[in-house]
C-alpha positions in Angstrom: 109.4 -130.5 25.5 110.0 -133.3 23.4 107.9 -131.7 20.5 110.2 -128.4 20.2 113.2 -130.9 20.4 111.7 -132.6 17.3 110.7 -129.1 15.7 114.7 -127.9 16.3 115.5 -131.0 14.9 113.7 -130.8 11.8 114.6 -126.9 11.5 118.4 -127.8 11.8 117.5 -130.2 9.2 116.3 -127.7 6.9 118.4 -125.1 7.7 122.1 -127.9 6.7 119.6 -128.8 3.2 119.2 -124.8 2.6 123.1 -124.5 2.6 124.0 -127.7 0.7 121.5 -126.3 -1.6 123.1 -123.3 -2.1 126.9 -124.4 -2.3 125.3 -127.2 -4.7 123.6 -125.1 -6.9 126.6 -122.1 -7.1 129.1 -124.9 -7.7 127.4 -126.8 -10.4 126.6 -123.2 -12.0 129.6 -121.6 -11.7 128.2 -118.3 -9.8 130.4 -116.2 -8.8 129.5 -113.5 -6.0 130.8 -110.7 -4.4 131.4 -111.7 -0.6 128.7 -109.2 0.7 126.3 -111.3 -1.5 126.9 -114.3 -0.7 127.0 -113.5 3.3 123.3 -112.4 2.5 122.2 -115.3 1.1 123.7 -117.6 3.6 122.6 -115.4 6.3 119.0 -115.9 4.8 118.7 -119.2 4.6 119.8 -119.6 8.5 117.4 -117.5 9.4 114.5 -117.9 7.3 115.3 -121.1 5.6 111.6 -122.1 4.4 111.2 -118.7 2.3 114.8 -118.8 1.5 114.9 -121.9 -0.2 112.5 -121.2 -3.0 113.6 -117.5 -3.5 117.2 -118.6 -3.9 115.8 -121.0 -6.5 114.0 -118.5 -8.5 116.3 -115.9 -8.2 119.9 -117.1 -6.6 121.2 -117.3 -10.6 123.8 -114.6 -11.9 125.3 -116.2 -14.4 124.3 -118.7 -17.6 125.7 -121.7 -17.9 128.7 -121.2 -21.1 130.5 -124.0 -23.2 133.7 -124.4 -22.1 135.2 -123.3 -25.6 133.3 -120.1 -24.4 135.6 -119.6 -21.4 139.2 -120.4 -21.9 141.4 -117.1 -21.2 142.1 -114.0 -23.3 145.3 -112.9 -23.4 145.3 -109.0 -24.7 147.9 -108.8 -27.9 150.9 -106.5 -26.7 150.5 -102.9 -27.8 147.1 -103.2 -29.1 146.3 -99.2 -30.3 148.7 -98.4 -26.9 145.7 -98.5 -25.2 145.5 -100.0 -21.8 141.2 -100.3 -22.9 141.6 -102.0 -25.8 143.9 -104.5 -24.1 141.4 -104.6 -21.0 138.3 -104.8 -23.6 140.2 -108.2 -25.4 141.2 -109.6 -22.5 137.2 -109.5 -21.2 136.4 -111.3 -24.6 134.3 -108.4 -26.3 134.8 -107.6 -30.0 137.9 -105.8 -31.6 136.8 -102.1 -32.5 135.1 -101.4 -35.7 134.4 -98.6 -37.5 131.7 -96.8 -37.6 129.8 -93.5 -39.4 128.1 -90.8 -39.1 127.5 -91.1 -34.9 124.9 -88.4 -33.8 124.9 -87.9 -30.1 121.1 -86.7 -29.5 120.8 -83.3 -27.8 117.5 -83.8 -26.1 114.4 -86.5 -26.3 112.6 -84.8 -29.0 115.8 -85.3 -31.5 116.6 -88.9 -30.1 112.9 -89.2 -30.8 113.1 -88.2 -34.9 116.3 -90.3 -35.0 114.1 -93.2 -34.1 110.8 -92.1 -36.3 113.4 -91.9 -39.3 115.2 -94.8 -38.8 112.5 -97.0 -38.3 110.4 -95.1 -41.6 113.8 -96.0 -43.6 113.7 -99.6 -42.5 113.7 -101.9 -46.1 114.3 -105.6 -45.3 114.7 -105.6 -41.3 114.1 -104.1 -37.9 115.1 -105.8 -34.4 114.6 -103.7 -31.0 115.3 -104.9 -28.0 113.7 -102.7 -24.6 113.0 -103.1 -21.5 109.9 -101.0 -21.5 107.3 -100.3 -24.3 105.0 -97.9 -22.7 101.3 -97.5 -23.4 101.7 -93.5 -23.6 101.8 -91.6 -27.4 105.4 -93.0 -27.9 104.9 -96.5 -27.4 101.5 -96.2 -29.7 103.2 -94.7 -32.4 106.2 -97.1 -32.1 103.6 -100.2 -32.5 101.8 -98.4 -35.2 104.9 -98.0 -37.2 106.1 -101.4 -36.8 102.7 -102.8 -37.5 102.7 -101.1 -41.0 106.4 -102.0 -41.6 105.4 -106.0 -41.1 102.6 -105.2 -43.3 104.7 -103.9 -46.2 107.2 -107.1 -45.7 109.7 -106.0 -43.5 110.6 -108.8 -41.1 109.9 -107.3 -37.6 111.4 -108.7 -34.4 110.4 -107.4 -31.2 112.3 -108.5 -27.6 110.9 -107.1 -24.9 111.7 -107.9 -21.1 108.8 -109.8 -19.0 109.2 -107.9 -16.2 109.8 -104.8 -17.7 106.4 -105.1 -19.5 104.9 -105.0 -16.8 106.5 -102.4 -14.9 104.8 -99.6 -17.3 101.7 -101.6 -17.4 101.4 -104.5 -20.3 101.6 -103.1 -23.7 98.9 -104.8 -26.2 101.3 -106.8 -28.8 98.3 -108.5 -30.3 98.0 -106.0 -33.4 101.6 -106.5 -33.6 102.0 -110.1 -34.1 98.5 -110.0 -36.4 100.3 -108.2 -38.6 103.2 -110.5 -39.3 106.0 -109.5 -36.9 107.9 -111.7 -34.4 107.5 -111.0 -30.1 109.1 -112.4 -28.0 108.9 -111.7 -23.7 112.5 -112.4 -22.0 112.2 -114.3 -19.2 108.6 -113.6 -18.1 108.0 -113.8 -14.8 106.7 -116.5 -12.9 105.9 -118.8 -16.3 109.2 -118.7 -17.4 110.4 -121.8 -19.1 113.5 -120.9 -18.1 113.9 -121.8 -14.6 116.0 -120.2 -12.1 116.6 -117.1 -13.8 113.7 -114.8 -13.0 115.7 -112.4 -11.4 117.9 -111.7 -14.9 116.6 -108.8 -16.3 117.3 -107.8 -20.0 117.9 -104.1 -19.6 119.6 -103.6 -23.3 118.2 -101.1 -25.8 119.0 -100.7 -29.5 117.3 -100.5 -32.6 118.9 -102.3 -35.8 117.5 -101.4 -39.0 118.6 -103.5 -41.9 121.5 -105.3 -40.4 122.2 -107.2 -43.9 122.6 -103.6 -45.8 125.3 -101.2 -46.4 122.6 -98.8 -44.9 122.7 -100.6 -41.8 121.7 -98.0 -38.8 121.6 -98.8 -34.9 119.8 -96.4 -32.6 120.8 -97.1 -28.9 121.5 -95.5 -25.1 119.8 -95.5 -21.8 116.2 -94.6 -23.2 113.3 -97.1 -23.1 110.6 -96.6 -25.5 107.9 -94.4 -23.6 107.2 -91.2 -23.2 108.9 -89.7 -20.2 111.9 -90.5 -21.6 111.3 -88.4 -25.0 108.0 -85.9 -24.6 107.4 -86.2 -20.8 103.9 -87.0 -19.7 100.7 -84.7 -18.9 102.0 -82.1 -16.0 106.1 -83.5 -16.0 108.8 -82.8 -18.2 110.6 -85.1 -19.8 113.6 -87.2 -18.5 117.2 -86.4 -19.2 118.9 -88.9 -21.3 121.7 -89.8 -23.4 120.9 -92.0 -26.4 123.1 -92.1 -30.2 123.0 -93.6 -33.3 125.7 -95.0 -36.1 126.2 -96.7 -39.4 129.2 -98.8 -40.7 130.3 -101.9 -39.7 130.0 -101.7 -35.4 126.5 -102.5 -36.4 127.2 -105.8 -37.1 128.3 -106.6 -33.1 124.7 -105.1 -31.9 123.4 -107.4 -34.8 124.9 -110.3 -33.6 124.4 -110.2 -29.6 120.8 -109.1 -30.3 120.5 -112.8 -32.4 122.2 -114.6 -29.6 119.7 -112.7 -26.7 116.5 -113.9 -29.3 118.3 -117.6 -29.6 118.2 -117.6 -25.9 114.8 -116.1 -25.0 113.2 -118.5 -27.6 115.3 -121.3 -25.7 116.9 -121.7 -29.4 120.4 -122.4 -30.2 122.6 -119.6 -29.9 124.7 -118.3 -33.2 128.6 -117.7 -33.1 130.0 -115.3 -30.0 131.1 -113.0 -33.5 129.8 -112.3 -36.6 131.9 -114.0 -39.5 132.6 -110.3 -41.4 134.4 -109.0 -38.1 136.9 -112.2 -37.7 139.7 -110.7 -39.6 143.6 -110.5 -38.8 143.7 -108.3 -36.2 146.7 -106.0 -38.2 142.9 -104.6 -40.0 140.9 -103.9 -37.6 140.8 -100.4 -36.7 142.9 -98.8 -33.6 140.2 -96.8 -32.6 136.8 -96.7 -33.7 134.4 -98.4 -31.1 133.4 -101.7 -29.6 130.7 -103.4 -28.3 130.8 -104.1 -24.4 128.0 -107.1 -23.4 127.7 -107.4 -20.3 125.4 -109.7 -18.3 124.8 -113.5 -17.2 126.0 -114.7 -20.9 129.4 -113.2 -20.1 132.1 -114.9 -18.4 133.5 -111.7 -16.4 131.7 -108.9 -15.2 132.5 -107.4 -18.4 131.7 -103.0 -17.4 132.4 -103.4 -13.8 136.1 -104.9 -14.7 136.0 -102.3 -17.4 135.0 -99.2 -14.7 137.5 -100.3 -11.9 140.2 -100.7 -15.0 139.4 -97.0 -15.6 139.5 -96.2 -12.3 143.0 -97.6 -11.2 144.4 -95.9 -15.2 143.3 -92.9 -14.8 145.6 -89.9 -14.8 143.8 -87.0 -15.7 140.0 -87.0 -15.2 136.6 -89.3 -14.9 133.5 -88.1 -15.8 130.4 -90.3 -14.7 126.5 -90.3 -15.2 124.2 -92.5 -14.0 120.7 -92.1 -12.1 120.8 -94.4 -9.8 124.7 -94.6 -7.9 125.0 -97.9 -5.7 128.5 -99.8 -6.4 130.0 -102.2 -4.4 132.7 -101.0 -2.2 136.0 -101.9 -4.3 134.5 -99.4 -7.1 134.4 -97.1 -4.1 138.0 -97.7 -3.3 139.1 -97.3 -6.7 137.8 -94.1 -7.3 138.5 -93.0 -4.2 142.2 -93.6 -4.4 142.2 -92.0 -8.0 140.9 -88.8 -6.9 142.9 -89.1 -3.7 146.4 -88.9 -6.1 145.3 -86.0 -8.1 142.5 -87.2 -10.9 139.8 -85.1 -11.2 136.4 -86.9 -10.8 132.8 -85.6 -11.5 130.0 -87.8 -10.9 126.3 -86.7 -11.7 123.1 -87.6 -11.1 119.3 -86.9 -10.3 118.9 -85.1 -6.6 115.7 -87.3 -6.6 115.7 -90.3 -8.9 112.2 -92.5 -9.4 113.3 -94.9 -7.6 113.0 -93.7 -3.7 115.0 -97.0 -2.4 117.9 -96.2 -4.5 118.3 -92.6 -3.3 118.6 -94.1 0.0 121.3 -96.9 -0.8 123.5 -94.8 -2.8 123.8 -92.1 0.7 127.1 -94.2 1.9 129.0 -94.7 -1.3 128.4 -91.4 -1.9 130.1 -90.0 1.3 133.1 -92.1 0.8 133.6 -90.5 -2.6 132.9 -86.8 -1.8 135.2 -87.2 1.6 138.2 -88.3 -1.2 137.8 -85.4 -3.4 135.1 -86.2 -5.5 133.1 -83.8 -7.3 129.4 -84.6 -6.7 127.1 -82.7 -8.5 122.7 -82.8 -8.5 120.9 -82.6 -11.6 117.6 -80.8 -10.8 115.6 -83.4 -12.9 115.3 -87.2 -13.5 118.3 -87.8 -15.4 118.7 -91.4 -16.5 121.8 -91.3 -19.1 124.4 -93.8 -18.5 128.0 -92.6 -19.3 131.4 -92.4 -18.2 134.2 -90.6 -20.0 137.8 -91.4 -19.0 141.0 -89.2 -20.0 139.7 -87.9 -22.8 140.3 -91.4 -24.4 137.3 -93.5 -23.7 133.9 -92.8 -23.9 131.3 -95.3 -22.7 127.8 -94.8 -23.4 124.8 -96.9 -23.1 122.1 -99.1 -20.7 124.2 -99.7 -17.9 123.6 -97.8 -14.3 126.5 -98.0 -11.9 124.5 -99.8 -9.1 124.4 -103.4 -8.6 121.7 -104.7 -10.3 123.4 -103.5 -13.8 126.9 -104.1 -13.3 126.4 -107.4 -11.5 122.6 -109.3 -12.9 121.2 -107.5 -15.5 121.8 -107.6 -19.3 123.5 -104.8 -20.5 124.9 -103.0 -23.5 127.5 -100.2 -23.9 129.8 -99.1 -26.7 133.2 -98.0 -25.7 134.1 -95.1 -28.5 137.7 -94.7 -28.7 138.3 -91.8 -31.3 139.3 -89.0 -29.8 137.1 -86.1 -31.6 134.0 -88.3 -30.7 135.1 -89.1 -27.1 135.2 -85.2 -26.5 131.6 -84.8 -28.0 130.3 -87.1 -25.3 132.3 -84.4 -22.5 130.4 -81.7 -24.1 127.1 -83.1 -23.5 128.6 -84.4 -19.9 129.0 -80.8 -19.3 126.0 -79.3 -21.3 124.1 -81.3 -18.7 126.0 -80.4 -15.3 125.2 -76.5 -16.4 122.1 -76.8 -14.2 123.1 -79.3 -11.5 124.0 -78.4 -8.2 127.3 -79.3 -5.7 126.4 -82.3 -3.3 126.9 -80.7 0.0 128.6 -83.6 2.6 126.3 -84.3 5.6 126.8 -86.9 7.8 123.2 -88.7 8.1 121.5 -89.6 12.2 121.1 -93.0 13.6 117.7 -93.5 11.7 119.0 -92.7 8.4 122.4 -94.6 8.5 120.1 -97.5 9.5 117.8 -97.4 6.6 120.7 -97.2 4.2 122.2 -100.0 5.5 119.4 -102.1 5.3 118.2 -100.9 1.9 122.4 -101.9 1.0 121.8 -105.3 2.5 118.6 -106.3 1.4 117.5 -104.6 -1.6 120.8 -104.5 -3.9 122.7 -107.7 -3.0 120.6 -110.7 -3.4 
């Protein structure tokens, strides 16, 4: 008796240091989470308080640590463009719009794939990619082959690519890369990370830079990683639908400058300015329309595409259109698009039928109901279909890395560009609606015990720590 008194003892002990811990640590870092997240955590560490502890220290951060200059408030000019985005976008502390040329929106993987063999053949005096996969496939080969002879030949080759990420399509060999003269660096690799407490921030941001000093400046970006499946498929299955662009012009510079401040960081260097110098101009210049850059990510302050997607949703008068493979928001996206379809806006959203991740098509069961029982269109895409978009009123367009499930809009590093001009925001429908040809309508079924259990365990455990 008097042992299991001392055992509770010690166990109430643990469990009061797990929760100082924890309202320690959040304060001190500034992390802000969404109620359901934080009732996880806390519920965690009552319950199982000695694994708790060192998971919440390995992967309870969601946000970096900022200066202060890096935080004060943004007021959005009055009547910036008349835009309600570009007020919402300057408030959230991204970069004004910039122009931008020549944007080709890539039909299907084998064009997004010649994009990148002729961008990366053009390259003179630079290349920087940042992926979060580099598969070992014919893609990935070629791709180090070509970068190998560019570092060769003098080009100055810079290579960021997410630790856990490279592992995910199996380890990559980036010795021939770095004999011949180019720069790798692993973000945040797991488990020998230097920097501590943030193994659970991903880097899920993809684009190419070629020559970001030149007038011929290029970036090649979207929702494709650098393997196969997501271009040419693989032996015995088709490749993945995806949604990837590139530009010229000046909007190169912003992808220029947050890739430097994601290699400052993953080399634990100092990070450059927020802005590159050429785009801090009077702000009568800078382009009405044109695009922006949209970070989003720990090294934000605000949750910069969630903020922007509820924005959208609560603006909204005429219609959303939405992509994303894997669909698990929290519930206040859920009520804002709900409530916009419920007073008359028309609202697609498509996706796989079967995405590769098994757990996801399980989570996203509930927030999917809610939506189709308001008047949302839901429609099935037949194959894997991992393009990120969402095109709002025929006056936004915003294309890119980020998925509308937790993990992106919430932990991960992400990158979209909000295009603003109205000619290019319609070319973005067209593929939205080029690639809902061959889905199917989401037929509303309401799921048995079992299954509403499994979602809302998947929802509890999987997507909110």
């Amino acid at each position: 008796m008097i042992f299991i008194d001392h055992y509770l003892s010690i166990h109430g002990l643990v469990v009061v240091a797990g929760l100082l811990l924890y309202v320690v640590v959040s304060h001190l870092t500034e992390q802000r989470r969404h109620p359901t997240a934080a009732i996880a955590w806390v519920l965690f560490i009552i319950l199982m308080p000695y694994a708790a502890m060192p998971v919440f220290l390995a992967f309870g951060s969601r946000k970096q640590a900022r200066p202060r200059t890096a935080r004060g408030h943004h007021v959005a000019p009055q009547g910036v463009g008349g835009s309600w985005v570009l007020q919402t976008l300057h408030a959230l502390g991204q970069p004004a719009p910039a122009e931008y040329r020549e944007l080709n929106i890539h039909a299907d993987g084998s064009q997004a794939l010649q994009a990148l063999w002729l961008h990366l053949d053009r390259a003179q005096e630079s290349i920087d990619i940042c992926t979060f996969i580099l598969g070992r496939g014919p893609v990935g080969q070629r791709v180090m082959e070509l970068l190998c002879a560019k570092a060769r030949a003098g080009v100055r080759v810079r290579l960021l690519l997410d630790g856990m990420g490279s592992l995910m399509a199996g380890r990559p060999d980036l010795r021939p890369l770095r004999d011949a003269g180019a720069w790798v660096t692993l973000f945040v690799p797991p488990l020998h990370s230097p920097l501590k407490g943030r193994t659970n921030l991903r880097d899920h941001r993809k684009m190419l830079i070629v020559d970001a000093s030149l007038d011929s400046r290029r970036l090649w970006s979207g929702g494709r990683n650098l393997a196969s499946e997501y271009f040419e498929g693989t032996p015995g299955d088709p490749p993945w639908h995806d949604l990837s662009f590139d530009l010229g012009g000046p909007l190169v510079r912003q992808a220029a400058a947050l890739f430097e401040r994601d290699w400052a960081f993953a080399n634990t260097e100092r990070a450059p300015e927020e802005m590159p110098p050429e785009d801090e101009q009077d702000s009568n210049e800078r382009p009405a329309h044109g695009a922006q850059l949209v970070a989003s990510g720990p090294d934000q302050v605000d949750d910069t595409v969630y903020a922007l997607l509820l924005s959208a949703a609560y603006q909204a008068r005429r219609h959303i259109a939405l992509v994303t493979p894997y669909f698990v928001p929290d519930g206040a996206l859920v009520l804002a698009l709900s409530l916009a379809a419920r007073r008359g806006v028309e609202i697609d959203l498509l996706m796989p039928a079967r995405s590769n991740h098994r757990l996801s098509d399980i989570a996203r069961g509930r927030p999917v109901r809610a939506l189709a029982q308001a008047g949302v269109r839901i429609w099935l895409a037949p194959q894997m279909l991992h393009a990120k978009l969402a095109v709002v009123d025929g006056m936004l367009a915003l294309a890119g890395s980020a998925n509308l499930d937790s993990r992106s809009l919430f932990l991960n590093y992400e990158m979209m560009m909000a295009f603003h001009e109205p000619g290019d925001v319609q070319r973005f429908r067209d593929w939205f609606e080029r690639e809902k040809l061959s889905a199917r309508p989401y037929v509303l079924r309401q799921p048995g015990l079992w299954r509403d259990l499994a979602e809302g365990m998947v929802l509890w455990v999987g997507f909110q720590l």
